[in-house]
C-alpha positions, 0 to 999 in steps of 0.5 A: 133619276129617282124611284116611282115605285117598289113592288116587294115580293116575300118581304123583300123590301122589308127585309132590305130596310131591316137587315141593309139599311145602309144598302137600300141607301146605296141604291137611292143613291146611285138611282139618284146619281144617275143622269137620264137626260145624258143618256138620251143619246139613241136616235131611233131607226124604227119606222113608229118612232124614226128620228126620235130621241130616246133613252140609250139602254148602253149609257143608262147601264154604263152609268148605273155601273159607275155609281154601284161600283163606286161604292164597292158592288161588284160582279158576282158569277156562281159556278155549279154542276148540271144534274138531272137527278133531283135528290143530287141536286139538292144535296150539292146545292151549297157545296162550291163547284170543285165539291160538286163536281167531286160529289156528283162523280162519286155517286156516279156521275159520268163527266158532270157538265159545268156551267155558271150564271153571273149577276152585275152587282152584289154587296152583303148577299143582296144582288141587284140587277138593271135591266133595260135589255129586252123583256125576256131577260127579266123572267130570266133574271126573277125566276133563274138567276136570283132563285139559282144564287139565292139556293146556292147560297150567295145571295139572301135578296135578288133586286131588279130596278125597270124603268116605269112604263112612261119610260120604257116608252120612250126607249126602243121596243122591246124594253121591259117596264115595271108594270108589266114585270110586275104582273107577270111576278104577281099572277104566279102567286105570293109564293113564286118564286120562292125567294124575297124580291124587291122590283123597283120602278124608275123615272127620269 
């Protein structure tokens, strides 16, 4: 596979070439390293597209998978505490779960809920995400996951790699494209959400 374009959101991009050289390199790669032609292995059901064959959701993630792990991105899952007063929140943010949940009680927290959020790969405090799932889960992903790692203080950069729409067209409905994320990040303005992000488009 390879790139078609990079949208970068509060310098994300550049952040990336400047402090992770060695880690934009890892994701050419593994981009590059991805076969789509093998992944096209999903024979549609639905009624405009029956009988065709499409690009699987399921191999193109077990592929990405494979090459980011092989160069040693792995699983990250952040826990915290759930707190409705907004002054806490900020003041345990960077505290890890077990001080959280102590901090909270002491100022008079009754049983805190405990709750996580987890991300596929992360290297060096950049995460990245592969989203050929359905389109809400992206907004999840740019405006609840990456801004929850990166406040807490796991991650400095939240990446996501979509296919282009000349992909997504040939996948199942449903499939986000990078086009169409883009916008959505684009009519919040320059400053939401207020985390450097960087939105890669891919082709086959």
């Amino acid at each position: 596979m390879k790139i078609s374009k990079i949208y970068s959101h509060m310098n994300g991009e550049e952040f990336l070439k400047v402090h992770h050289a060695d880690l934009y390199q890892d994701i050419i790669n593994v981009i590059k390293n991805v076969d789509a032609a093998k992944c096209k292995t999903k024979i549609s059901k639905e009624k405009t597209m029956s009988g065709k064959l499409l690009y699987s959701p399921k191999e193109l993630n077990a592929s990405f998978k494979k090459q980011f792990e092989a160069l040693g991105w792995t699983e990250k899952r952040y826990s915290y505490y759930i707190t409705l007063d907004r002054e806490l929140m900020q003041l345990s943010l960077e505290k890890d779960a077990a001080e959280q949940k102590e901090f909270l009680e002491s100022r008079g927290e009754i049983n805190p809920i405990n709750s996580y959020k987890q991300t596929d790969f992360v290297k060096d405090k950049v995460a990245v995400e592969v989203q050929f799932g359905k389109y809400a889960f992206v907004a999840f992903d740019l405006f609840v996951k990456h801004m929850l790692f990166y406040s807490g203080g796991i991650i400095n950069l939240g990446i996501e790699i979509l296919p282009m729409k000349s992909m997504q067209a040939m996948m199942s409905s449903g499939v986000p494209y990078f086009e169409g994320e883009v916008y959505n990040v684009m009519r919040h303005g320059r400053n939401n959400p207020p985390i450097p992000l960087m939105i890669i488009g891919i082709v086959p």
